[in-house]
SEPA-627594 format. One record per atom (N, C-alpha, C, O): y, z, x negated. Coordinates in steps of 0.2 Angstrom, whole numbers, padded with zeros to 4 digits, always signed. Each point is the difference from the previous one (the first is absolute). Example, Ala and Ser with C-alpha at 12.3 -4.5 7.8 and 13.67 -1.06 7.14 Angstrom:
% SEPA-627594
-0028+0039-0066/+0006+0000+0004/+0006+0000-0004/-0001+0003-0005/+0006-0007+0007/+0006+0001-0004/+0005+0003+0004/+0006+0001-0003/
END
This chain:
% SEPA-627594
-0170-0223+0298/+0005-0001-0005/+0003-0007-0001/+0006-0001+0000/-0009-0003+0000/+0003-0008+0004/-0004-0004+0003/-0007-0001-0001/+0009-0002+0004/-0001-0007+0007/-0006-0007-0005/+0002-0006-0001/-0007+0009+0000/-0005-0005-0001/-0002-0003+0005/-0002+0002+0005/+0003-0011-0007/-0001-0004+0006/-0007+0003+0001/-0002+0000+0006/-0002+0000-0011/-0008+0000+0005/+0000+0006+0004/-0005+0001+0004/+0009+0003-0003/+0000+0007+0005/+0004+0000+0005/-0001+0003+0005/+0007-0008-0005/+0002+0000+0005/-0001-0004+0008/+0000-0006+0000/-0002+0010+0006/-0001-0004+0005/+0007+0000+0005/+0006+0003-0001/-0008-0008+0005/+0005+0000+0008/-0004+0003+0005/-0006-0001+0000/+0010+0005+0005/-0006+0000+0007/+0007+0000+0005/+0005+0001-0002/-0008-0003+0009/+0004-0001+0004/-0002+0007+0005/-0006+0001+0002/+0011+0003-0001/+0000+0007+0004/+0006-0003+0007/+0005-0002+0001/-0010+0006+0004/+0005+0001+0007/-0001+0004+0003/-0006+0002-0001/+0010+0002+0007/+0000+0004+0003/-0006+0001+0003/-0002-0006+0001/-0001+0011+0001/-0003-0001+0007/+0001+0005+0005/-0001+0006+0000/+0001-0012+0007/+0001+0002+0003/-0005+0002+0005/-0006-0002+0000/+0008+0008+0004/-0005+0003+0005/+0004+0000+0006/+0006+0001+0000/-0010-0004+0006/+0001+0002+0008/+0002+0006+0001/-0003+0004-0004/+0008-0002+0008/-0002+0008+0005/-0005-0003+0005/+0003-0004+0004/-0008+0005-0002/-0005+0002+0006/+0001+0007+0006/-0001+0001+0006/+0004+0003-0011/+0001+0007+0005/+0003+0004-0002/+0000+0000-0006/+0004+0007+0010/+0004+0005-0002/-0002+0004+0003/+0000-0001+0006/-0002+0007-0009/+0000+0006+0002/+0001+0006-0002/+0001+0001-0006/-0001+0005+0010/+0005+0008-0003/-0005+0002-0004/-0006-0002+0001/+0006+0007-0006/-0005+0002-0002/+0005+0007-0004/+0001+0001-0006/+0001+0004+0012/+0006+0004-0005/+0006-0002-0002/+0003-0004+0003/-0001+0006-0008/+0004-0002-0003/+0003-0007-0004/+0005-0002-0003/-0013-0002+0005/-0001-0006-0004/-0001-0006+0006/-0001+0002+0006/+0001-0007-0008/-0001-0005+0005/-0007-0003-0003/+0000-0002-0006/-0006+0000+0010/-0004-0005-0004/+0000-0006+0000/+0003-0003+0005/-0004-0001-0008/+0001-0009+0001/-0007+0000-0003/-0003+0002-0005/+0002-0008+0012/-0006-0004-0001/+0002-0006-0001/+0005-0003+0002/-0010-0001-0008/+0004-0005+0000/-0007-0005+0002/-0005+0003+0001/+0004-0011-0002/-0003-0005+0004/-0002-0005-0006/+0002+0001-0006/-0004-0004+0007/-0003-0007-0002/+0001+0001-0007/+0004-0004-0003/-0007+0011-0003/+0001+0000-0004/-0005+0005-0004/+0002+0006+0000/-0008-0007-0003/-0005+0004-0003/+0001+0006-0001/-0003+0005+0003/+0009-0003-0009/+0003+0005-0002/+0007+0001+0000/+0003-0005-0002/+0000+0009+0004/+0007+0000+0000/+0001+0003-0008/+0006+0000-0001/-0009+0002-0004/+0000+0002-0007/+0007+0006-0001/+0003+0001-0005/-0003+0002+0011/+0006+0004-0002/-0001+0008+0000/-0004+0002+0004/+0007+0002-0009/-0002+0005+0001/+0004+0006+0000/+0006-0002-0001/-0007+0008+0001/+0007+0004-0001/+0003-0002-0004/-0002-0002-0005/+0011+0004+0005/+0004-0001-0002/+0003-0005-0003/+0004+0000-0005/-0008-0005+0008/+0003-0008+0000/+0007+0000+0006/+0003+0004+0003/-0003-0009-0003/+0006-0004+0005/-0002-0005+0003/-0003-0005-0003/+0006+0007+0008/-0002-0009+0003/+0006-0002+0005/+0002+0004+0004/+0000-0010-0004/+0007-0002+0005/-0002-0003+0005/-0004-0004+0000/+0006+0005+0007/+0000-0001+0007/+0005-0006-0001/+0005+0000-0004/-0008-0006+0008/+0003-0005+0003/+0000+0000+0006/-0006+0001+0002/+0010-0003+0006/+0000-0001+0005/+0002-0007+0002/+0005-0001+0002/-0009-0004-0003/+0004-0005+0002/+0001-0002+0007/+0004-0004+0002/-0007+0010+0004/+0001-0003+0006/+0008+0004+0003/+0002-0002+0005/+0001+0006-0010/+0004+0003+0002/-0003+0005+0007/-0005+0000+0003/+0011+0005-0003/+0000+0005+0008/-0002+0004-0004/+0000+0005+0004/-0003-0002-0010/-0002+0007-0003/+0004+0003-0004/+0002-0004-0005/+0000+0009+0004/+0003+0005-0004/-0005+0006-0006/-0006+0001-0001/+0009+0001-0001/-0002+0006-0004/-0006-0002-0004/-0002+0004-0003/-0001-0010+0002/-0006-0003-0004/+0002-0003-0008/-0004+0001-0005/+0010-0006+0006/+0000-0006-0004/+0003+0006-0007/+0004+0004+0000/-0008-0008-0005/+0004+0003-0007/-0006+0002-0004/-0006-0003+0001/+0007+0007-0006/-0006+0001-0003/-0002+0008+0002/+0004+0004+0001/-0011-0002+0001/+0000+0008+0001/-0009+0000-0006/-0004-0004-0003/+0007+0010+0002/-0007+0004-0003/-0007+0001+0004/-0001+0004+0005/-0004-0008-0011/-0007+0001+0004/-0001+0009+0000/+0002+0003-0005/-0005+0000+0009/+0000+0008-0003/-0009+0000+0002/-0002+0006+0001/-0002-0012+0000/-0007+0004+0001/-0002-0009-0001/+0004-0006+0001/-0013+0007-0002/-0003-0006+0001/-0004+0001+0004/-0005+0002-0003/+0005-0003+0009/-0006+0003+0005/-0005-0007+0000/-0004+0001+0004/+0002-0008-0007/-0007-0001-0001/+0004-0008-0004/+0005+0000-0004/-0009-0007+0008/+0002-0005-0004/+0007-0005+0005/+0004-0004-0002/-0005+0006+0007/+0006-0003+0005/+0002+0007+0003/-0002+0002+0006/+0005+0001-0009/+0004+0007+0005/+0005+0004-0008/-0002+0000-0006/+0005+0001+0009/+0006+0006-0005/+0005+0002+0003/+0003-0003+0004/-0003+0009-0005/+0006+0004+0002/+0008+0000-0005/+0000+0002-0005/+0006-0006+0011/+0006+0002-0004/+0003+0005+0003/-0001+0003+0005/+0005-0002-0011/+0007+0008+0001/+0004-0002+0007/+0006+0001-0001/-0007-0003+0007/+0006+0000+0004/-0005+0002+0006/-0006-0002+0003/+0011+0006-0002/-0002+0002+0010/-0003-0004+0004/+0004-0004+0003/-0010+0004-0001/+0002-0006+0008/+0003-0001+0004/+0001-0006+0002/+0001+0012+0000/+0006+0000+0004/+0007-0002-0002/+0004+0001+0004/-0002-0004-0009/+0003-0003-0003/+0001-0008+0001/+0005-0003-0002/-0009+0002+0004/-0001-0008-0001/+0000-0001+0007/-0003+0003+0004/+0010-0008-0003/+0000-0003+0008/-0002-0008+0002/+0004-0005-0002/-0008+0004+0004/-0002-0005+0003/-0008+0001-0003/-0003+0005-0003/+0000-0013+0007/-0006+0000-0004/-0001-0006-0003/+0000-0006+0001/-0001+0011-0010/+0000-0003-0006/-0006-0007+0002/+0000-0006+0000/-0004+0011+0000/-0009-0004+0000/+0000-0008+0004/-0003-0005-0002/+0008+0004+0008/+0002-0006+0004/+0004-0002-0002/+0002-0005+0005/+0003+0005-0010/+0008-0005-0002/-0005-0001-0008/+0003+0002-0005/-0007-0005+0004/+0000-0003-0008/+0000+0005-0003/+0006-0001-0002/-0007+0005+0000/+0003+0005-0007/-0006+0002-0006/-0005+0003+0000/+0007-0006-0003/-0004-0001-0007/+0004+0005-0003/+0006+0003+0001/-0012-0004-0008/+0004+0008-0003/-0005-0002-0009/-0006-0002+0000/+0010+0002-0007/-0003-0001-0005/+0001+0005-0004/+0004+0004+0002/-0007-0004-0010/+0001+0005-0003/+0006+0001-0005/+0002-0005-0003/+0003+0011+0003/+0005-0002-0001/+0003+0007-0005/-0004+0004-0002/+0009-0002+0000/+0003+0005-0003/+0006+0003+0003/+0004-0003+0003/-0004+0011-0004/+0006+0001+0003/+0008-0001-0007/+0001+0003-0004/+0001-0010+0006/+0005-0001-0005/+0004-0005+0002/+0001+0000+0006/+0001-0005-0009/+0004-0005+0000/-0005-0008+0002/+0003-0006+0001/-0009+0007-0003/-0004-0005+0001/-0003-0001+0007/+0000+0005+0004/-0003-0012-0002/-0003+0002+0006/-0008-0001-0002/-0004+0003+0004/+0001-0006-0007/-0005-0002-0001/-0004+0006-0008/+0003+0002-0005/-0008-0003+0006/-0003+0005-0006/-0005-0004-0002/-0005+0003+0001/+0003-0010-0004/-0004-0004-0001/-0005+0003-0004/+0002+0005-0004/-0011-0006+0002/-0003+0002-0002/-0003-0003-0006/-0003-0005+0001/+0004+0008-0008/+0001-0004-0006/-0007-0005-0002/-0006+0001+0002/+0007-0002-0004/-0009-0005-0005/-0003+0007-0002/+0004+0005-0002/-0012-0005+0003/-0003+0005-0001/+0001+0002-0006/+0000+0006-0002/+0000-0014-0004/-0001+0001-0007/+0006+0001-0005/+0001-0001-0006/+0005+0004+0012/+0007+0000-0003/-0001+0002-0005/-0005+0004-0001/+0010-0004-0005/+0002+0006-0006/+0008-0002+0001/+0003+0005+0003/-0001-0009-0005/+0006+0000+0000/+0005-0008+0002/+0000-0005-0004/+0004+0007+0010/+0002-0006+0003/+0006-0003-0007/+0004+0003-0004/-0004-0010+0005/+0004-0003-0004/+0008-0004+0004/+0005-0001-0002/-0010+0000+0010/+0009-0006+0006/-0006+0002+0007/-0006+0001+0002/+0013-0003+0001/-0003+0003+0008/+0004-0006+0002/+0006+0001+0000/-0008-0006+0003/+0005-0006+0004/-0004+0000+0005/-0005+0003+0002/+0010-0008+0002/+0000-0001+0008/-0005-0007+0000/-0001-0001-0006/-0002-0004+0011/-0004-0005+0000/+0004-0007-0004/-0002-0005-0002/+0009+0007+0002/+0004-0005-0003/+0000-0001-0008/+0003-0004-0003/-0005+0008-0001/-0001+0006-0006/+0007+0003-0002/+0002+0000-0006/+0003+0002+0012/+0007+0003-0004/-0003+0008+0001/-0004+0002+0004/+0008+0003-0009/-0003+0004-0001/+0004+0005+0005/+0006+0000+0001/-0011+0006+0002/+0003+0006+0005/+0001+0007-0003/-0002+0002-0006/+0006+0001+0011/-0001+0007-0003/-0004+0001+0002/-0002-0002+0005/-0002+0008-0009/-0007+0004+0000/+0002+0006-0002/+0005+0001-0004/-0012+0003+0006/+0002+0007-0004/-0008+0002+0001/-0003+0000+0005/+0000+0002-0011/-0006+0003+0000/+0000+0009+0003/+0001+0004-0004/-0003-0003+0011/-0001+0005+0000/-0005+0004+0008/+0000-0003+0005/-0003+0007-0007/-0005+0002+0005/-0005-0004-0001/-0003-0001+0005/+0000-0001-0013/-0006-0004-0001/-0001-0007+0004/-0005-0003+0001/+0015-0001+0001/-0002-0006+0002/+0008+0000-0001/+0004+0003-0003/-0005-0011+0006/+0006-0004-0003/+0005-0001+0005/+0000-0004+0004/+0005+0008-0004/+0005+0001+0007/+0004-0006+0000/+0000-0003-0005/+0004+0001+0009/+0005-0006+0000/+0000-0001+0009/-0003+0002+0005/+0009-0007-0006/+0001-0003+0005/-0003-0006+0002/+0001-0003+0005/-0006+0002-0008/-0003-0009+0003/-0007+0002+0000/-0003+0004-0003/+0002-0008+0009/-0007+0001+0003/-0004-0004-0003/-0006+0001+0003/+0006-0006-0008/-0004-0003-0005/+0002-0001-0005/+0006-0003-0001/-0011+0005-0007/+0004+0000-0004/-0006-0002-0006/-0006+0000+0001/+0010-0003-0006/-0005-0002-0005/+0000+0003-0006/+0005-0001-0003/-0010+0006-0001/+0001+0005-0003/-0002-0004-0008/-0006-0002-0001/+0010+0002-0004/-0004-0001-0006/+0001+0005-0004/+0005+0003+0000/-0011-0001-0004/-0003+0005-0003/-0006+0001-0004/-0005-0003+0001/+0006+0007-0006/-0005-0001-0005/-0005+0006+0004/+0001+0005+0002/-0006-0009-0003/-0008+0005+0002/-0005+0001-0004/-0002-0004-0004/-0002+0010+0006/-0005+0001-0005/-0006-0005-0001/-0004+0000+0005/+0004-0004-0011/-0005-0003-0001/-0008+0001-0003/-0001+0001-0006/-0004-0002+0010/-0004+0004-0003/-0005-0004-0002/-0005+0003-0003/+0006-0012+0004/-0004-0005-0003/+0003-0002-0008/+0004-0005+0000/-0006+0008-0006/+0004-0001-0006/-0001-0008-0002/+0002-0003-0004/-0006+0001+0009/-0001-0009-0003/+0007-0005+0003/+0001-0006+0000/+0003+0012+0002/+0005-0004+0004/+0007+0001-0005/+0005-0004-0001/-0008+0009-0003/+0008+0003-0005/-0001-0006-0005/-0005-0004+0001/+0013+0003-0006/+0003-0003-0002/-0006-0001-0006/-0006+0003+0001/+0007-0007-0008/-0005+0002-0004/+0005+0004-0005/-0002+0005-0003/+0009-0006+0001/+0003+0003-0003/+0001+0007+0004/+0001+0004-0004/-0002-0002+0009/+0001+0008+0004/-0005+0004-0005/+0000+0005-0004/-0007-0012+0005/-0005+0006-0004/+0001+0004-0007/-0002+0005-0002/+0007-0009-0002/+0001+0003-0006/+0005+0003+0000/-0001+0005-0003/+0007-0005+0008/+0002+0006+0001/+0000+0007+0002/+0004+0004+0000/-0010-0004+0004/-0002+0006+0003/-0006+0003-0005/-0001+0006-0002/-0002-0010+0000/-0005+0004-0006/+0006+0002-0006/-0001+0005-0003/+0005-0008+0002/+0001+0002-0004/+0007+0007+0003/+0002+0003-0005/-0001-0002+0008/+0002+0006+0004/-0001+0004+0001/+0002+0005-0001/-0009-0008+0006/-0005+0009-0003/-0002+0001-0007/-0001+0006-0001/+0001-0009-0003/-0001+0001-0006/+0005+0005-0003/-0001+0005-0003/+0008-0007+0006/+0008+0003-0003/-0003+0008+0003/-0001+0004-0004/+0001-0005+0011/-0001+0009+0004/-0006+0003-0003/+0000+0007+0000/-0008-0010-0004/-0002+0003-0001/+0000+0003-0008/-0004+0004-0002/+0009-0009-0001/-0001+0002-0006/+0000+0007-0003/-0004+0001-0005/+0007+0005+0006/+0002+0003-0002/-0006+0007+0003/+0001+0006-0001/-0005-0008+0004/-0006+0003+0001/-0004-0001-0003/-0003+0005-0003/+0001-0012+0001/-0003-0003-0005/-0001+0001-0007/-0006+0002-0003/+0012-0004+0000/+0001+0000-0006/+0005+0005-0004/+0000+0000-0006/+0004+0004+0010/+0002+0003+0000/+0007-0002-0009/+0002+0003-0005/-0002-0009+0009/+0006-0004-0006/+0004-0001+0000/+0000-0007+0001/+0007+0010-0001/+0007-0005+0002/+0001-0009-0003/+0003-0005+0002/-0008+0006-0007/+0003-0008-0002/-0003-0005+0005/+0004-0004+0002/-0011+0005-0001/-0002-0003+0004/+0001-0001+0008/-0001-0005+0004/+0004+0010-0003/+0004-0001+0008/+0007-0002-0002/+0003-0003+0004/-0002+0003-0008/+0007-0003-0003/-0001-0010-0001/+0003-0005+0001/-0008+0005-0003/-0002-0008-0001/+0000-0002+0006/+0002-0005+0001/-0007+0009+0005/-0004-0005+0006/+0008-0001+0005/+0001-0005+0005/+0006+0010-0007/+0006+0001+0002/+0002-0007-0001/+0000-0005+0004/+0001+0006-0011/+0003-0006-0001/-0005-0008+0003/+0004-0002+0004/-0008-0001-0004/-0005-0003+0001/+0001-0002+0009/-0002-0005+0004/+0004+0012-0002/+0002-0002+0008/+0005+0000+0001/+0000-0002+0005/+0008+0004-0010/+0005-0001+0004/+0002-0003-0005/+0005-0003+0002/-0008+0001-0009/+0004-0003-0005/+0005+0003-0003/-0001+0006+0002/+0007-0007-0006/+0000+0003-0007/+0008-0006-0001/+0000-0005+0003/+0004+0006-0006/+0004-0002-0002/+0000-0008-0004/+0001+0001-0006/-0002-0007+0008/-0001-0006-0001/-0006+0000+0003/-0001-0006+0001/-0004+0009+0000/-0006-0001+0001/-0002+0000+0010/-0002+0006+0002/+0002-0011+0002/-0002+0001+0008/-0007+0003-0001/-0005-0002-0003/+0007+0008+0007/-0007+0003+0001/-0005-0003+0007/+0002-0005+0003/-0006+0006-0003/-0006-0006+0007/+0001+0003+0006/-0004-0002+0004/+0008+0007-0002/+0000+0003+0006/+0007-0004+0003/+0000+0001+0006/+0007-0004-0010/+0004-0001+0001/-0002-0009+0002/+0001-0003+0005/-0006+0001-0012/+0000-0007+0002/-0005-0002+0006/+0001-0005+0002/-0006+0009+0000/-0004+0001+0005/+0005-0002+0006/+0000-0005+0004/+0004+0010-0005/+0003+0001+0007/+0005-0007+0003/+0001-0001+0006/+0002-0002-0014/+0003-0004-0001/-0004-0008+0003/+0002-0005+0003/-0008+0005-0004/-0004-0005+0001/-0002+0001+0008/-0002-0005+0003/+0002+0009-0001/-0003+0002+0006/+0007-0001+0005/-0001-0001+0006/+0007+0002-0007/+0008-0003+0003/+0001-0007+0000/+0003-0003+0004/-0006-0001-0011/+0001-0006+0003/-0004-0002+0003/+0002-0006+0002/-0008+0009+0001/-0004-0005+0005/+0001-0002+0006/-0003-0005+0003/+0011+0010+0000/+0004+0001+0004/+0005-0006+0002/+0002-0003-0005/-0001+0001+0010/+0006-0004+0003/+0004+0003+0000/-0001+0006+0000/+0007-0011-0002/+0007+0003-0001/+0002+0002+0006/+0000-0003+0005/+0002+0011-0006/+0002+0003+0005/+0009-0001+0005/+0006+0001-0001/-0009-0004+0007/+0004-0002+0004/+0007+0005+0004/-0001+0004+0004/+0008-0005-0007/+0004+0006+0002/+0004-0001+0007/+0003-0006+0001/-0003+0010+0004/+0003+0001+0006/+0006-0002+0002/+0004+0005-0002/-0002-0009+0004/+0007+0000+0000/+0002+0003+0006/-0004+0002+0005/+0010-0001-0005/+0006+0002+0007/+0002+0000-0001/+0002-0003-0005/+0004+0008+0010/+0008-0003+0000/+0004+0003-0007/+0004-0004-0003/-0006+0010+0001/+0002+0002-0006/+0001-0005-0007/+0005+0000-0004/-0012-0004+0003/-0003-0006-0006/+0006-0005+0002/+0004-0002-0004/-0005-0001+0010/+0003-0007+0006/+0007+0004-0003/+0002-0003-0005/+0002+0008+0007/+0006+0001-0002/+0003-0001-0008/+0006-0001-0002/-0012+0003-0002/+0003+0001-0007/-0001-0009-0003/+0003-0002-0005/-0006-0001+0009/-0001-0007-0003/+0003-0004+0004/-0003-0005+0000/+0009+0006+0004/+0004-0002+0003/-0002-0004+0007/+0003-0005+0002/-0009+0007+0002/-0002-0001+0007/+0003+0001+0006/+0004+0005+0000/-0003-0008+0003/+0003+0002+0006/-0002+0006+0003/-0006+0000+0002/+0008+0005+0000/-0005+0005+0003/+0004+0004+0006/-0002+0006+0001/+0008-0009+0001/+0005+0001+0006/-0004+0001+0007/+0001+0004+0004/-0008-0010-0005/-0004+0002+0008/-0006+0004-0002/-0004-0001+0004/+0003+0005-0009/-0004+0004-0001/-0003+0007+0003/-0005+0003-0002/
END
């Protein structure tokens, strides 16, 4: 419900990459073995993107669908063997997890995600993202993710957090309890406050904002043009 600093972490997420080691027919499906990597973590109905960087191969590069997990270094994608000309396994060709969409990369989120807040690049300007497929799609191959996560050490929360959530479940269980509108009327008031009166979930929240640095604004050519910048070589 909002961005408490003690819940908020950063983590730094990147791609990964896998080897091709080998290609082979398997029906309808191609298998790929991949190399120097524990687990390839992929499973039906994921995607994964072919890179060739040796050049000479066709019908490989893009994103195709995993359609089986045959153990920890093997999967079968959707394309014909016979489809693939040259040999993939000897020109470089790596391959990561990926989506069938607009994105190339399908990055994998902090275990303790709940809810992302900025997703910047190592420079901290912020990217497009998109949560989808249980990971974090985008264009950049390393990204910095900020977001609130589930906290399960309470010596770490606010001291004012405590009186607002006691006194919250208080609000949800009132009416089981005591079965009294005044009373869940009062702990209302007490948490959102009341007309002249700040309630402690506003001021909580208000003491917990300024512990913040002043939030730095992005410029570009847009800002640089309205404040009279030059922006001819932009």
């Amino acid at each position: 419900m909002y961005p408490w600093n003690f819940a908020i972490k950063r983590a730094r997420k990147e791609f990964v990459e896998l080897t091709v080691g080998a290609l082979s027919p398997a029906g309808s499906a191609t298998v790929v073995t991949v190399s120097g990597a524990a687990d390839h973590l992929l499973t039906a109905g994921d995607y994964v993107f072919f890179y060739t960087s040796g050049g000479g191969v066709t019908g490989l590069d893009g994103a195709l669908e995993v359609t089986a997990d045959d153990g920890v270094t093997q999967f079968r994608v959707d394309l014909l063997y016979t489809d693939i000309v040259g040999d993939a396994a000897a020109l470089g060709t790596t391959c990561w997890r990926s989506n069938a969409s607009q994105w190339k990369y399908l990055l994998t989120p902090p275990s303790s995600l709940i809810r992302i807040l900025d997703v910047t690049d190592g420079n901290g300007r912020s990217v497009d993202y998109a949560l989808e497929a249980g990971g974090i799609a985008t264009n950049e191959t390393e990204v910095v993710v900020k977001y609130i996560y589930d906290v399960s050490d309470y010596t770490l929360m606010d001291a004012m957090f405590y009186q607002c959530l006691a006194h919250y479940l208080a609000y949800n269980l009132c009416d089981h309890i005591t079965a009294s509108d005044a009373k869940k009327n009062e702990l209302h008031a007490y948490l959102y406050g009341t007309e002249g009166r700040k309630g402690i979930l506003p001021s909580s929240r208000f003491s917990d904002a300024t512990e913040d640095p002043p939030a730095e604004i992005e410029a570009n050519e847009w800002v640089g043009a309205r404040f009279g910048a030059d922006v001819t070589n932009l």
